[in-house]
N, CA, C and O atoms as a DFTB+ gen file, in Angstrom:
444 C
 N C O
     1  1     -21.600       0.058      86.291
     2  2     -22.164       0.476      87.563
     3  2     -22.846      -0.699      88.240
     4  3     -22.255      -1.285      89.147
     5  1     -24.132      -1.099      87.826
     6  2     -24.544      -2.049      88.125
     7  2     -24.395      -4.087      87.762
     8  3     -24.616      -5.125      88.386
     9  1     -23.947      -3.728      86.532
    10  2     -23.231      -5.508      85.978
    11  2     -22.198      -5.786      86.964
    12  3     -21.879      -6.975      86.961
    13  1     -21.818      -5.349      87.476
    14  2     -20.703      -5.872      88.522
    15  2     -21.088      -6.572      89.830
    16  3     -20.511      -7.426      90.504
    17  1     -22.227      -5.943      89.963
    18  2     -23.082      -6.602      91.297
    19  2     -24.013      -7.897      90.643
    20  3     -24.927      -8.411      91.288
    21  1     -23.663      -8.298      89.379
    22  2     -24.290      -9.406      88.774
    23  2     -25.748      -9.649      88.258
    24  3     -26.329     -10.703      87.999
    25  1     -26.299      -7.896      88.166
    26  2     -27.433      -7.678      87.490
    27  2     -27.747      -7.417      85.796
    28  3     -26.968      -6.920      84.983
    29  1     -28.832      -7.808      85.607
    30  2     -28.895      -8.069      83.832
    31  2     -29.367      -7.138      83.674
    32  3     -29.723      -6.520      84.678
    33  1     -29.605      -6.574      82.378
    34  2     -29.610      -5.183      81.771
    35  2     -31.349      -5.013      82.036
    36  3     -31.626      -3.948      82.588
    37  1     -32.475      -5.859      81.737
    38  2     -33.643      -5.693      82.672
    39  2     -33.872      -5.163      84.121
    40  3     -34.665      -4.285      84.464
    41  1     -32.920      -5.957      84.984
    42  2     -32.691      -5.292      86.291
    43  2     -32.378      -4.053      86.902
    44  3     -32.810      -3.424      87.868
    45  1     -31.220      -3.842      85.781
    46  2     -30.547      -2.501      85.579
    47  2     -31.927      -1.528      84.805
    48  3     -32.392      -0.645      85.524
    49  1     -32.241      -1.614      84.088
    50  2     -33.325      -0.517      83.479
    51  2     -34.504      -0.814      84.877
    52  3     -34.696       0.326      85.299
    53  1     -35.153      -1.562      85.550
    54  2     -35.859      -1.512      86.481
    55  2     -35.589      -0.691      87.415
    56  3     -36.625      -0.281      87.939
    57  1     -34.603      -0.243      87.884
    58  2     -33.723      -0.047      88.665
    59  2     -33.354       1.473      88.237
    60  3     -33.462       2.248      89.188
    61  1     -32.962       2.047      87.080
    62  2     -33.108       3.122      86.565
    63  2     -35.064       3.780      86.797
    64  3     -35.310       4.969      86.998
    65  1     -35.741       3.110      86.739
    66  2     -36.929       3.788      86.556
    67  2     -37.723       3.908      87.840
    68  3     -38.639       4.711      88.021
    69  1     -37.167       2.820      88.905
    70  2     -37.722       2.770      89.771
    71  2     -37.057       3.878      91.151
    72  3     -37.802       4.463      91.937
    73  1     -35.532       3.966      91.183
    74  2     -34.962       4.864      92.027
    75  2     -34.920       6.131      91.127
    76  3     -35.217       7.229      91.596
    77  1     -34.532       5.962      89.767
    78  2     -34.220       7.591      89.341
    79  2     -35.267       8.537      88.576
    80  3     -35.361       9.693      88.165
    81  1     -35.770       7.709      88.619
    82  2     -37.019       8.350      87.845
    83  2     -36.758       8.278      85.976
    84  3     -37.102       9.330      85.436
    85  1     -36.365       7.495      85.273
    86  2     -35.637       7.515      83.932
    87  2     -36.567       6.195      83.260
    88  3     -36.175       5.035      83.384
    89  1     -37.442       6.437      82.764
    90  2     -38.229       5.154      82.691
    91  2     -38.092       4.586      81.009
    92  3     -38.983       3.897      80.511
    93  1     -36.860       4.986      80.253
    94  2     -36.432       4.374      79.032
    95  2     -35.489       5.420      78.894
    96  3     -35.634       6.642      78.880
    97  1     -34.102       4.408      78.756
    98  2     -33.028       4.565      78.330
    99  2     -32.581       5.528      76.948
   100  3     -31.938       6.553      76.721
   101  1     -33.424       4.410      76.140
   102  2     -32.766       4.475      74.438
   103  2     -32.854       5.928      74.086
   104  3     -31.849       6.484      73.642
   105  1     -34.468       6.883      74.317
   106  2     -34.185       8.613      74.043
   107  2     -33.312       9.216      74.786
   108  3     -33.246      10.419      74.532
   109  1     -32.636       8.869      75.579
   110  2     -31.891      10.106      76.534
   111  2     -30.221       9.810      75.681
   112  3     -29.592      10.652      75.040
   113  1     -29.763       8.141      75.981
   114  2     -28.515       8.048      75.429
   115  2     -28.430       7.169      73.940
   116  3     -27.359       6.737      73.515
   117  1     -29.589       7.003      73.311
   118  2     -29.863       6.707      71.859
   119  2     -29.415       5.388      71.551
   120  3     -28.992       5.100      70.431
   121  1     -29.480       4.654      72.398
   122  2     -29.478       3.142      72.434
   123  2     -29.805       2.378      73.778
   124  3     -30.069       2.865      74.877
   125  1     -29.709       0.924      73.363
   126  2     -30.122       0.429      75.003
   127  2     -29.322      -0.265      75.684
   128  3     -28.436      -1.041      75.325
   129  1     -29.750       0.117      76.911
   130  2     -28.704      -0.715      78.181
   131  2     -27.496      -1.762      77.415
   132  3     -26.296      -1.569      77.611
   133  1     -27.998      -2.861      76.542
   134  2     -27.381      -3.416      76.008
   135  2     -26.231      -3.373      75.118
   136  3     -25.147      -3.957      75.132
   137  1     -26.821      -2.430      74.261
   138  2     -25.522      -1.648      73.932
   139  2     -24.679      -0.886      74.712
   140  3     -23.452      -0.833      74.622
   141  1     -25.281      -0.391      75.359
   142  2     -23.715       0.354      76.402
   143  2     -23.250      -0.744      77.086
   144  3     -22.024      -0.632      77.116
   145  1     -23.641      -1.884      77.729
   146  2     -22.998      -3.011      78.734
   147  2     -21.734      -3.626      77.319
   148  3     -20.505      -3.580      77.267
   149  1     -22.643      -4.088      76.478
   150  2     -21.496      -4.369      75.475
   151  2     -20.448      -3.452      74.816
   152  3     -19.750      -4.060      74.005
   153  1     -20.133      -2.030      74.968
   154  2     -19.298      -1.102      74.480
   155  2     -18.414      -1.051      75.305
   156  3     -17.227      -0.833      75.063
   157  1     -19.085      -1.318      76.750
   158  2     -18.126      -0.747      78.013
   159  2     -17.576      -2.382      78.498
   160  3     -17.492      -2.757      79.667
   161  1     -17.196      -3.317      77.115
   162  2     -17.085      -4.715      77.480
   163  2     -17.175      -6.512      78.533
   164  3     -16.486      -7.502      78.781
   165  1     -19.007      -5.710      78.902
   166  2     -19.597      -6.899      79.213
   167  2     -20.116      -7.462      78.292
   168  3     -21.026      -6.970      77.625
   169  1     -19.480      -8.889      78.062
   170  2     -20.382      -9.592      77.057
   171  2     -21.271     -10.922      77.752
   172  3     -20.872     -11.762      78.558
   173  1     -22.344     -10.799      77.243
   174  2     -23.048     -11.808      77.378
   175  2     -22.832     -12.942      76.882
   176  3     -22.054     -12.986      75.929
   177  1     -23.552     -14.401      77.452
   178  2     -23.142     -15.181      76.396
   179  2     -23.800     -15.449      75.578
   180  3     -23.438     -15.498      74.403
   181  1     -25.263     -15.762      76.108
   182  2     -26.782     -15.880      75.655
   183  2     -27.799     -14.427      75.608
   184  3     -27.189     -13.479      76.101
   185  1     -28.749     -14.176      75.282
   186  2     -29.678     -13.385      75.333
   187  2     -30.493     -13.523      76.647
   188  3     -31.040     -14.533      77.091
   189  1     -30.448     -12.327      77.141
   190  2     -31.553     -12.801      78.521
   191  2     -32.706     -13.795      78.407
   192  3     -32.766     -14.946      78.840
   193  1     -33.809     -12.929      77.573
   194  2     -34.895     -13.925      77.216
   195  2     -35.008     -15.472      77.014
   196  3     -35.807     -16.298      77.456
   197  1     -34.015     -15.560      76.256
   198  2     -33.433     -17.238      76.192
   199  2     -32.882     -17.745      76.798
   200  3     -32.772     -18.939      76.520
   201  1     -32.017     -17.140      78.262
   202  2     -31.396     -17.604      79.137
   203  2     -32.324     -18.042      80.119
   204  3     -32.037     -18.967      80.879
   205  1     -33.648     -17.324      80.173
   206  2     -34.525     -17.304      81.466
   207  2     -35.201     -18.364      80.958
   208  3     -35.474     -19.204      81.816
   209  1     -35.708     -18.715      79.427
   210  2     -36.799     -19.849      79.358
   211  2     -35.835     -21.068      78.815
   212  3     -36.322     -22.056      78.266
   213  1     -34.455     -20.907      79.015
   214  2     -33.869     -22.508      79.236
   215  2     -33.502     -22.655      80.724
   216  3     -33.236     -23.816      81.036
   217  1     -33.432     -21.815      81.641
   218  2     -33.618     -21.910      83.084
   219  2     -35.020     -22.728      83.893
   220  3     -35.202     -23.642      84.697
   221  1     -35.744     -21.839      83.177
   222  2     -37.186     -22.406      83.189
   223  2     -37.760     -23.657      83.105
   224  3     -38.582     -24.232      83.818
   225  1     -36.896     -24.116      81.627
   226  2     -37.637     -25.159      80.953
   227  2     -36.289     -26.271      82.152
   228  3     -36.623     -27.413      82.465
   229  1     -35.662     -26.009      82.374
   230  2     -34.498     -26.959      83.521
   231  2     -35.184     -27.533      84.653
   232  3     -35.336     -28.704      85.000
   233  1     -35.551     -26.471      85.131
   234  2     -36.242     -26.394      86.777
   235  2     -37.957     -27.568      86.656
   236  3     -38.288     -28.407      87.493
   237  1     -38.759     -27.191      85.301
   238  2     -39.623     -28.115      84.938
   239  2     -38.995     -29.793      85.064
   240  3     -39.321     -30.706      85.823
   241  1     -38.050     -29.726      84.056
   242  2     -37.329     -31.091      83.957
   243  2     -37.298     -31.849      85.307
   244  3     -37.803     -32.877      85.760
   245  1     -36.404     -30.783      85.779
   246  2     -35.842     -31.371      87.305
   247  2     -37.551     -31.724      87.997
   248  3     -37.862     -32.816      88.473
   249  1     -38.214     -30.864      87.926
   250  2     -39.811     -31.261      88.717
   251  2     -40.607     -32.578      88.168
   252  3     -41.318     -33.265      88.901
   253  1     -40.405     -32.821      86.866
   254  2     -40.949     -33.823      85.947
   255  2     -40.361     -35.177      86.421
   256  3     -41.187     -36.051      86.684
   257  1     -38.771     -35.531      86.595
   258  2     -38.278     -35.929      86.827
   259  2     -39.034     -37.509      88.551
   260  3     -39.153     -38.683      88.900
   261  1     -39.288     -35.737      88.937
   262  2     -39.450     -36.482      90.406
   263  2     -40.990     -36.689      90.566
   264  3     -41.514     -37.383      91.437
   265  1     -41.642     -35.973      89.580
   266  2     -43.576     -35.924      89.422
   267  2     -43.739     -36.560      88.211
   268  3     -44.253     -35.674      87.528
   269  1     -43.643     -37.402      87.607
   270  2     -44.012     -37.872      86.434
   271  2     -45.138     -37.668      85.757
   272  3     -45.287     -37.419      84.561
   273  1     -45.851     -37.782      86.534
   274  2     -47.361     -38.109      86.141
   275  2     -48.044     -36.518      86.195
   276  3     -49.248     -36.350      86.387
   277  1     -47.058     -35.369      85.990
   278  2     -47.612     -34.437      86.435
   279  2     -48.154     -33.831      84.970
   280  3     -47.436     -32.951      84.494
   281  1     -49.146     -34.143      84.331
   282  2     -49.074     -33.811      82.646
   283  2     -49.455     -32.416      82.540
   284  3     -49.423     -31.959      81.397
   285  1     -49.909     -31.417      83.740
   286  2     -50.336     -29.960      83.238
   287  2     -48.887     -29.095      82.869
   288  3     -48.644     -28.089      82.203
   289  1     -47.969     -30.178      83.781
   290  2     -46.510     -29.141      83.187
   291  2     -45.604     -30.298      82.475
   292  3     -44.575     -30.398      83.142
   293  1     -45.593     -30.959      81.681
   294  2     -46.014     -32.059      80.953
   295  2     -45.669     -31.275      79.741
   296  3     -44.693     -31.329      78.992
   297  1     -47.386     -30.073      79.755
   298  2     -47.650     -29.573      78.605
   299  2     -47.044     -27.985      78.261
   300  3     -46.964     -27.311      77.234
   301  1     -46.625     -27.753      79.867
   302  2     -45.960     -26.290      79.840
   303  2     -44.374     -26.103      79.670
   304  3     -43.464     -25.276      79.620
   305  1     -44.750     -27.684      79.608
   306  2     -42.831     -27.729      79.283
   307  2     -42.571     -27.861      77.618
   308  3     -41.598     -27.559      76.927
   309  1     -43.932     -28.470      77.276
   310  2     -43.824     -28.620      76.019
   311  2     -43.715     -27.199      74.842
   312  3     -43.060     -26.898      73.844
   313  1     -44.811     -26.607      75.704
   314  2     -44.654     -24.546      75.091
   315  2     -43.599     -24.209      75.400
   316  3     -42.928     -23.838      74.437
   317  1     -42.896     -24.142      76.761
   318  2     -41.870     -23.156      76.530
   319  2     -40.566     -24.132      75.960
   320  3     -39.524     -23.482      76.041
   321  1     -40.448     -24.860      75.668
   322  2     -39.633     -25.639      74.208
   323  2     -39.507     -24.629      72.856
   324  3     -38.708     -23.936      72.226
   325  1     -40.939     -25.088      72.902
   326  2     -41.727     -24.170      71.831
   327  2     -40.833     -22.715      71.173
   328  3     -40.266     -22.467      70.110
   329  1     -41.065     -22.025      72.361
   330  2     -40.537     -20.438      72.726
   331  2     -39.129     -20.512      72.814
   332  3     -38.422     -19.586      72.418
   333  1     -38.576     -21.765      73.409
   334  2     -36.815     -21.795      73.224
   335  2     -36.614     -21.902      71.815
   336  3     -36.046     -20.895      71.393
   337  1     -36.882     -22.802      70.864
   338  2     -36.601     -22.895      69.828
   339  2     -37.276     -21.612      68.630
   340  3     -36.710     -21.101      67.664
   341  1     -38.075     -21.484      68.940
   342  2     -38.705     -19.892      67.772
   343  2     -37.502     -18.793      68.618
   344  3     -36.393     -18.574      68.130
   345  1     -37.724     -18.506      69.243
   346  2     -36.106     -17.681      70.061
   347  2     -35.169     -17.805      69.206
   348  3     -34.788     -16.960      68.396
   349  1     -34.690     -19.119      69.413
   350  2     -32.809     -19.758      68.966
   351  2     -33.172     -19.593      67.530
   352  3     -32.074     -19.436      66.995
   353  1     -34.219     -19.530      66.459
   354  2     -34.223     -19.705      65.507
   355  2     -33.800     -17.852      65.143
   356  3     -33.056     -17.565      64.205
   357  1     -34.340     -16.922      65.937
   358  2     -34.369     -15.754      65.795
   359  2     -33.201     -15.233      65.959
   360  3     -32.548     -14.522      65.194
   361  1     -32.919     -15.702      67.211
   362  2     -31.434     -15.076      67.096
   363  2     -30.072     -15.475      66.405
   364  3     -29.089     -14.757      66.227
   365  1     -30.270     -16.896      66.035
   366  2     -28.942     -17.160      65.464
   367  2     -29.079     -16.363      63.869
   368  3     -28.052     -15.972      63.313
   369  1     -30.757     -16.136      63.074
   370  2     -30.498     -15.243      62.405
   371  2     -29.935     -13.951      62.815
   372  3     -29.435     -13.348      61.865
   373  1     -29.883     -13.491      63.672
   374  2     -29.481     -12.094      64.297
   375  2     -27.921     -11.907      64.426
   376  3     -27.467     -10.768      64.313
   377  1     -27.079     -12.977      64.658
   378  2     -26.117     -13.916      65.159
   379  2     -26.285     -13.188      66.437
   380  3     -25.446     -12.289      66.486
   381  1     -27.213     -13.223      67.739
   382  2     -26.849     -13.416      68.357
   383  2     -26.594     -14.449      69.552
   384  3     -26.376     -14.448      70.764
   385  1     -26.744     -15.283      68.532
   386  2     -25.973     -16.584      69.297
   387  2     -25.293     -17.373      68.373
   388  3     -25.156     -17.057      67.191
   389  1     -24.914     -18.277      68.825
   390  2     -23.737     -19.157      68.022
   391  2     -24.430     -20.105      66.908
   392  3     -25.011     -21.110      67.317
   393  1     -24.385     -19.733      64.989
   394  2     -24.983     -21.123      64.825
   395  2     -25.327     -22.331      65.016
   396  3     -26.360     -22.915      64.689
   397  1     -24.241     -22.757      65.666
   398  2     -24.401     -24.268      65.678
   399  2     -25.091     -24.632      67.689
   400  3     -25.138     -25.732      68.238
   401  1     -25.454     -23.434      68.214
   402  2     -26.081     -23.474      69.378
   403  2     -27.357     -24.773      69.213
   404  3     -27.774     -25.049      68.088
   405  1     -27.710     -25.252      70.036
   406  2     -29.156     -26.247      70.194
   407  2     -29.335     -26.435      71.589
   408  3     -28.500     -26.465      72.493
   409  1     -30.639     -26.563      71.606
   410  2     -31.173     -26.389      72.826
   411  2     -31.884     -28.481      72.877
   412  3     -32.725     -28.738      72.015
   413  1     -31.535     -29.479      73.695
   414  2     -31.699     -30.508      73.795
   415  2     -33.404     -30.843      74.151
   416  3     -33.593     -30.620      75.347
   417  1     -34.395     -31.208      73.605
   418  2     -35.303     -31.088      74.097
   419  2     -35.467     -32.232      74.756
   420  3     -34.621     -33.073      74.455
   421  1     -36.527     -32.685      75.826
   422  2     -36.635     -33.451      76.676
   423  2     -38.271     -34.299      77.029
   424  3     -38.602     -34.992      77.990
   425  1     -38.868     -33.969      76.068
   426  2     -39.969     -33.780      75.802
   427  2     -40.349     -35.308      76.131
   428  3     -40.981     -35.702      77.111
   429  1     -39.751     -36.167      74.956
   430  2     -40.112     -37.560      74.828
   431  2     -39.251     -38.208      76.212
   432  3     -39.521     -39.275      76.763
   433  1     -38.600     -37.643      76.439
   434  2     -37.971     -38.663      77.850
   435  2     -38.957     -38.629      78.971
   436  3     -39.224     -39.669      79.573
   437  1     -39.650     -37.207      79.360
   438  2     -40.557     -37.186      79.838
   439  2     -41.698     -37.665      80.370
   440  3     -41.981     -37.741      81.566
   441  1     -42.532     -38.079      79.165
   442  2     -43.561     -38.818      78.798
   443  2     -43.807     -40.075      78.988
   444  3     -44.845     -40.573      78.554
């Protein structure tokens, strides 16, 4: 219904609670959004959560890049690293992502 218009399964449950009044999925059809997007064969490639804080941690780069000297996000780039990698560590136990996935950190180029 809604993955086609290029919304993520967050959007989609927002979106359920906010027009229909349905404010969690999983008791009515006994799993979540996620599982039905993946049954009804949308696959993801990444996990949202981890898609948004390597988006994140990009857009820093790109700002670092051109602000050098900017060390308060310096240090916020350095946490959400942090949070990419405890993530990637979680999910590739989960498999849901690819073992041999890595996330490049950028930390020391930075600096």
């Amino acid at each position: 219904m809604y993955k086609e218009d290029g919304l993520t399964a967050s959007q989609i449950g927002i979106i359920l609670r906010d027009e229909y009044g349905i404010p969690l999925v999983k008791p009515i059809l006994g799993k979540t959004i996620t599982d039905v997007l993946r049954e009804n064969g949308v696959k993801q490639d990444m996990p949202e959560d981890l898609d948004r804080l390597v988006k994140k941690a990009l857009g820093l780069q790109r700002h670092l890049r051109t602000h050098n000297s900017d060390r308060r996000n310096v240090r916020s780039l350095e946490l959400i690293e942090s949070k990419i990698h405890r993530l990637s560590r979680y999910y590739k136990k989960r498999d849901n992502i690819d073992k041999n996935w890595k996330y490049a950190a950028v930390i020391a180029q930075a600096q």
